[in-house]
N, C-alpha and C positions, 0 to 999 in steps of 0.2 A: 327339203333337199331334193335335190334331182339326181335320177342315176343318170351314171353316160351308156349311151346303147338301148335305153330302153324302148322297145317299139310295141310295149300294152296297150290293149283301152281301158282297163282297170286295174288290174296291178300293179301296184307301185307307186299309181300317179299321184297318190298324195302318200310322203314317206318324212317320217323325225327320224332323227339321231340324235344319241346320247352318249357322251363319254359313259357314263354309270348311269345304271338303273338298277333296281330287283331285280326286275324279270321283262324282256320284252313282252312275255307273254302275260304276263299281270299288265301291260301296262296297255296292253291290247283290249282285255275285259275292262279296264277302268274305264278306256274310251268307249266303248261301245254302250255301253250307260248314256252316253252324251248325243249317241247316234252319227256318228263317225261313216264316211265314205265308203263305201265295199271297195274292198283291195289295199286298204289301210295298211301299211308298210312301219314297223317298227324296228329299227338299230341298234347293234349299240358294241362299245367297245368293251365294256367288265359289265358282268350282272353278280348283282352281292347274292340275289336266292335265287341266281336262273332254274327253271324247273326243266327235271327230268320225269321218264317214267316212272308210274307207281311211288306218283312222291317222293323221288330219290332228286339230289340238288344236282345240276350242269355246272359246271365248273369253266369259268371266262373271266379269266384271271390278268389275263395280258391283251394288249391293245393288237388291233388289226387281225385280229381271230372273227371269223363269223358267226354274229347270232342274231339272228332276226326272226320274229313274229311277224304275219298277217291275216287281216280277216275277209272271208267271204261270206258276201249273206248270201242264203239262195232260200228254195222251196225244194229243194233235194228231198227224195226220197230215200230212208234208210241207208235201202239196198242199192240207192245208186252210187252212194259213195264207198260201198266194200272194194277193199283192193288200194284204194289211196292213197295209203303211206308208203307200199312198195313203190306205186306209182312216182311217186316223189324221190322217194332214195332211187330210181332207177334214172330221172333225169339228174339227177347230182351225179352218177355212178360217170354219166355220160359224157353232163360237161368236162369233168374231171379227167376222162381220156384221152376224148378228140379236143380240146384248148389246149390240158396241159402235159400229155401224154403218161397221166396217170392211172394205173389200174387198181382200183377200186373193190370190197365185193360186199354186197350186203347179206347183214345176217336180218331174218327175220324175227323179229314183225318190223323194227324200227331200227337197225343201226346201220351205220358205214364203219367198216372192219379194214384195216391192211394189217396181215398174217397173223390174226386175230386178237389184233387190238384195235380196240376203239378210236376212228376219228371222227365218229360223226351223230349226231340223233336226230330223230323227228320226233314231235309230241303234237299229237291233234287232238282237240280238243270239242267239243260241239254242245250244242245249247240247242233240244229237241223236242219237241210240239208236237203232240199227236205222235201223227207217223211222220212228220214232218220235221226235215232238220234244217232251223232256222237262221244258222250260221254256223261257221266253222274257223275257230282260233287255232292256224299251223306254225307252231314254233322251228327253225331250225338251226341245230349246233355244230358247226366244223371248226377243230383243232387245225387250223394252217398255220400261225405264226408258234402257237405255243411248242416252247422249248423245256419247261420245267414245271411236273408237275405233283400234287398234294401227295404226299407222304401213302395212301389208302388208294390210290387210281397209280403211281408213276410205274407201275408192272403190266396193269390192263391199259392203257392208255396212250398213244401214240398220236404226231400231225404230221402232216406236210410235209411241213420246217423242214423235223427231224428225220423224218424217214428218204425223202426225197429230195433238198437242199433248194427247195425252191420258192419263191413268192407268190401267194393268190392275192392279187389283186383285188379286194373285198367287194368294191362297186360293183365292178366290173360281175364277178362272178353272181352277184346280186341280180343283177339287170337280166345277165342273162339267161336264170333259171327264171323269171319271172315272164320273159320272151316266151320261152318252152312250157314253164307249166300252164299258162292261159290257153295253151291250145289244145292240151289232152284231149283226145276224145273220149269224155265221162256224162253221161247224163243227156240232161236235155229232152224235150219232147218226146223225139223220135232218135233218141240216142248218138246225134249226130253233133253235140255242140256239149261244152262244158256247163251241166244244169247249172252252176253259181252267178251266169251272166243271166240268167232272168230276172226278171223286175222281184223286189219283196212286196 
């Protein structure tokens, strides 16, 4: 599939979608066994085991909710990727305000909160060598369409939808975090370039 808007050199360029899967993020590690493109982009509209933190399960129950996995290989050093996930919840926090004039806040280490409920998570995951981190599997989960949810979360648990009465367009918002986070400045040689765009 192709997003609309997308202006990466490797993010996203090669991206599936699935009505259902487990996990985008299972389905990220299965391909990478196969040696899959860096910036490998996975969809999907319900995941039956989407993973959360500490082995807790993500819940994507209803269509046109966001969750997507992708992977970067790099030659990152540890300590180049500390900080990361914020890094990531603060470009969601972002598009979130300036496209859709919603304010956002995160809690740490991994969540997207309005009035301290849950709309969102990050789960990163990484496969490490040495000192050496030789790829990095980044799941992400935002509640936008969801309106009804499981019996054990519908107290901690809030979207979009509900809070705001408004529609994220899922590509759309897709393409555009994938725009922004290629260009972080994390890593790299001389600290001036995202280290995951180096060669493996």
């Amino acid at each position: 599939m192709q997003l609309p808007g997308l202006n990466t050199k490797i993010l996203g360029r090669n991206a599936s979608y699935y009505q259902e899967i487990d996990s985008t993020q299972s389905e990220i590690w299965r391909q990478y066994e196969k040696e899959i493109p860096n910036g490998t982009l996975i969809i999907a509209d319900r995941q039956t085991k989407g993973q959360g933190t500490h082995g807790r399960v993500w819940h994507t129950d209803e269509p046109n909710n966001i969750a997507f996995s992708f992977l970067i290989k790099t030659n990152c050093k540890i300590e180049e990727t500390e900080g990361l996930t914020i890094e990531i919840a603060k470009v969601i926090v972002g598009i979130m305000k300036e496209k859709y004039g919603v304010l956002l806040d995160i809690k740490e280490p991994n969540d997207i909160v309005y009035k301290g409920k849950k709309i969102g998570g990050i789960l990163t995951q990484s496969k490490v060598v040495g000192e050496k981190i030789k790829c990095l599997v980044i799941g992400i989960g935002l509640n936008t369409m969801q309106e009804k949810f499981a019996e054990e979360i519908k107290d901690i648990a809030t979207s979009i939808k509900k809070e705001f009465n408004i529609e994220i367009d899922r590509n759309e918002f897709i393409a555009e975090f994938c725009n922004r986070f290629e260009k972080l400045p994390m890593g790299g040689a001389n600290g001036d370039g995202p280290c995951w765009q180096e060669e493996c």
